[in-house]
C-alpha positions as CSV (number, residue, x, y, z in Angstrom):
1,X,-56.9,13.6,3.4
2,X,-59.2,16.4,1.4
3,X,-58.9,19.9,2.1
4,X,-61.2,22.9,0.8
5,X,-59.4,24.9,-1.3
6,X,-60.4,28.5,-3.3
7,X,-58.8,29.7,-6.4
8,X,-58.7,33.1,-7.9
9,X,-57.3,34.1,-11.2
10,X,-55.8,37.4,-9.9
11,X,-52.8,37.0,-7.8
12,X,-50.1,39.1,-8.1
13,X,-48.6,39.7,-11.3
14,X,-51.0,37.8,-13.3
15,X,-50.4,34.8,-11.2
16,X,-53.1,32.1,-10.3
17,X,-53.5,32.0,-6.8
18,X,-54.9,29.3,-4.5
19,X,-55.8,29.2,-0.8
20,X,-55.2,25.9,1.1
21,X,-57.4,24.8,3.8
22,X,-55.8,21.9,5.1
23,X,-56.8,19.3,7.9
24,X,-54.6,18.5,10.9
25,X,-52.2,15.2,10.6
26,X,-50.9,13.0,13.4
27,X,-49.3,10.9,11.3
28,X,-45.8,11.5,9.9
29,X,-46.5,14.1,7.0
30,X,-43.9,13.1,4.7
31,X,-44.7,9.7,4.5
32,X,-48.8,9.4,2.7
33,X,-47.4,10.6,-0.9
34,X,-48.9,9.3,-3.8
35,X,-46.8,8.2,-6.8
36,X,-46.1,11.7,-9.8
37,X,-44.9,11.4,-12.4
38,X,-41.0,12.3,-12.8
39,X,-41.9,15.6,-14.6
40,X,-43.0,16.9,-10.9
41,X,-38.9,16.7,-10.0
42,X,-38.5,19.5,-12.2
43,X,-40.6,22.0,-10.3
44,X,-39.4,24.3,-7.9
45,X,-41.0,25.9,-4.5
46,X,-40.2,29.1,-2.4
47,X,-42.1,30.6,0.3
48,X,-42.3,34.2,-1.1
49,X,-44.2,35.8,1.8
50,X,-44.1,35.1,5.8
51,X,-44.0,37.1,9.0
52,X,-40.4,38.5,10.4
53,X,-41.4,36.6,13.3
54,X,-44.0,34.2,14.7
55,X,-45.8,34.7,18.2
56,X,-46.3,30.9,19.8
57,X,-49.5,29.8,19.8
58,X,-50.6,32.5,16.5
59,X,-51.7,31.9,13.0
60,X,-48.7,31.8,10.4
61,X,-50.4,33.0,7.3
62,X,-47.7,32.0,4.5
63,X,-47.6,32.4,0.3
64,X,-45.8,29.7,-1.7
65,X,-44.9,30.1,-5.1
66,X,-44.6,26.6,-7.0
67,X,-42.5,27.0,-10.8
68,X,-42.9,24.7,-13.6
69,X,-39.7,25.4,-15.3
70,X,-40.6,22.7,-18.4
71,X,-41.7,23.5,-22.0
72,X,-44.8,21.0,-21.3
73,X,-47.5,21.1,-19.2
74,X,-48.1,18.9,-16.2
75,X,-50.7,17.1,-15.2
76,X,-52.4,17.0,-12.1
77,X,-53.9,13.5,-12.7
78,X,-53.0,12.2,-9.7
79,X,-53.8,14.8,-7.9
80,X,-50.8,15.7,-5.8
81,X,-51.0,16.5,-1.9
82,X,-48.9,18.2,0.3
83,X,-48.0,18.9,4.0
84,X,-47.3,22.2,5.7
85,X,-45.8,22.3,9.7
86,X,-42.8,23.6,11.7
87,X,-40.2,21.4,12.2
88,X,-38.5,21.9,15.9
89,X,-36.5,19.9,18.7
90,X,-40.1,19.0,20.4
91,X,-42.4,18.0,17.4
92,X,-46.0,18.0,20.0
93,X,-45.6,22.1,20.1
94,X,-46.6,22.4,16.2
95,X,-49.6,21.4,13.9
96,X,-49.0,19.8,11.0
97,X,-51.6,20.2,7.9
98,X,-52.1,18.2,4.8
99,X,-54.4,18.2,1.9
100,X,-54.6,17.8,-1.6
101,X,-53.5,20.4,-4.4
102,X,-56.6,22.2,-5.4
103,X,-56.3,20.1,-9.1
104,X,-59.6,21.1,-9.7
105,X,-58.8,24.6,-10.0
106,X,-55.8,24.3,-11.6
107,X,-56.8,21.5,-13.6
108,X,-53.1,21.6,-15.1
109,X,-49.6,23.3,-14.5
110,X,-49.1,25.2,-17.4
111,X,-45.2,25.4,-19.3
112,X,-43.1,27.7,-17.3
113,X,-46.1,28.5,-14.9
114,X,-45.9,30.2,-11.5
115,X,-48.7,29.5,-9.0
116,X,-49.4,30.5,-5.9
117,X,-50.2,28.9,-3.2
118,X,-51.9,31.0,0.8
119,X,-51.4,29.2,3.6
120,X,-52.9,29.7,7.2
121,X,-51.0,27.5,9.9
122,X,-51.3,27.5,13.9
123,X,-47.7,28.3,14.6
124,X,-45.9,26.1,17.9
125,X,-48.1,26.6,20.8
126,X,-44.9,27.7,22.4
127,X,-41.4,28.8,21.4
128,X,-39.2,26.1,20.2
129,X,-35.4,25.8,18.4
130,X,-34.8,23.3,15.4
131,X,-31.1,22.0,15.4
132,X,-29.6,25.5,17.6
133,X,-31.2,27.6,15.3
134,X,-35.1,29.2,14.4
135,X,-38.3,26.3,14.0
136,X,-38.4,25.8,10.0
137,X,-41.2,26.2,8.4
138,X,-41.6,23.8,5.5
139,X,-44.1,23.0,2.8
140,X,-44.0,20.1,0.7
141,X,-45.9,18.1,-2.3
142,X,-45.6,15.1,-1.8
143,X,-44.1,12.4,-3.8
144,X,-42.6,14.9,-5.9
145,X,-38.7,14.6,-4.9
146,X,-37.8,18.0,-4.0
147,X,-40.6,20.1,-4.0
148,X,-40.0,21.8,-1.1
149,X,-40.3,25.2,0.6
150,X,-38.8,26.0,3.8
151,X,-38.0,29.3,5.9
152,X,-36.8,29.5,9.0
153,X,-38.9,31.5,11.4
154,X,-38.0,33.3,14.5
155,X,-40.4,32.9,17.4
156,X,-41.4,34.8,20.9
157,X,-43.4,33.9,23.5
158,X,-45.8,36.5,23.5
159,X,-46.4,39.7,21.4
160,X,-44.1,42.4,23.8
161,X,-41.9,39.3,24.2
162,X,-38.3,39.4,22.3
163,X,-37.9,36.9,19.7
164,X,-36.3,33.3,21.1
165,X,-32.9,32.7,21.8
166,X,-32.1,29.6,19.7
167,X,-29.1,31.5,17.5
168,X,-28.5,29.8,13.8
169,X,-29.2,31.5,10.3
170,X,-33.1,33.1,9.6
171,X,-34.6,32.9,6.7
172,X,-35.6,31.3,2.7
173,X,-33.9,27.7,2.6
């Protein structure tokens, strides 16, 4: 799984920021990590900009913001990758993406670092529910135990349409 990736020193706040460009999976996307080290654990993820809501079928253009909390630096030798998709009651309505960190770029995950990461999904190809409430959006590196970034999303069907019925809480998980 290799996915082109940009980087740009000028994110917001002084953050490093990094666009993802990730290739379609049909195989379960939380299941291809490779092995971190157990200094990954300590990081944290949150999606810090998404849409209100989501029209089936549109892009979902989303900004994750990945913490290294630690007093050391990380390495990113293995390079980590990750998975991005929706998680609803009918899993064949949503794209899932995958790809590597852009380790390159970042070459390594400085002491209390933030980093961004901008992410351009294909949103359900039509309006579904996760467990009665909104689809949730998650993004994940793998093989890192826990870092993870989720929001729940509401969805309509098209762009005049209301947004879905599917009740349940909205929102940063």
């Amino acid at each position: 799984m290799a996915a082109a990736c940009t980087g740009t020193g000028d994110g917001q706040d002084g953050l490093r920021s990094f666009d993802l460009d990730g290739q379609e999976s049909t195989a379960d996307p939380w299941s291809d990590a490779r092995d971190l080290s157990a200094e990954w654990g300590a990081l944290s993820a949150v999606v810090v900009e998404a849409p209100e809501v989501v029209t089936a079928g549109e892009d979902l253009d989303v900004v994750i913001e990945v913490h290294n909390p630690a007093h050391d630096a990380l390495s990113v030798d293995p390079c980590p990758t990750w998975s991005a998709g929706y998680e609803g009651e009918n899993t064949g309505l949503a794209t899932t993406l995958a790809g590597e960190l852009p380790c390159d770029q970042i070459e390594r995950f400085e002491a209390r670092e933030r980093i961004q990461l901008r992410l351009t999904i294909p949103s359900p190809t039509q309006v579904d529910c996760e467990d009665g409430g909104d689809p949730l959006f998650t993004y994940l590196i793998e093989g890192s135990d826990g870092v993870r970034a989720s929001i729940r999303i509401p969805m309509r069907e098209h762009s005049s349409a209301p947004t879905n019925d599917c009740g349940g809480a909205t929102g940063r998980e």
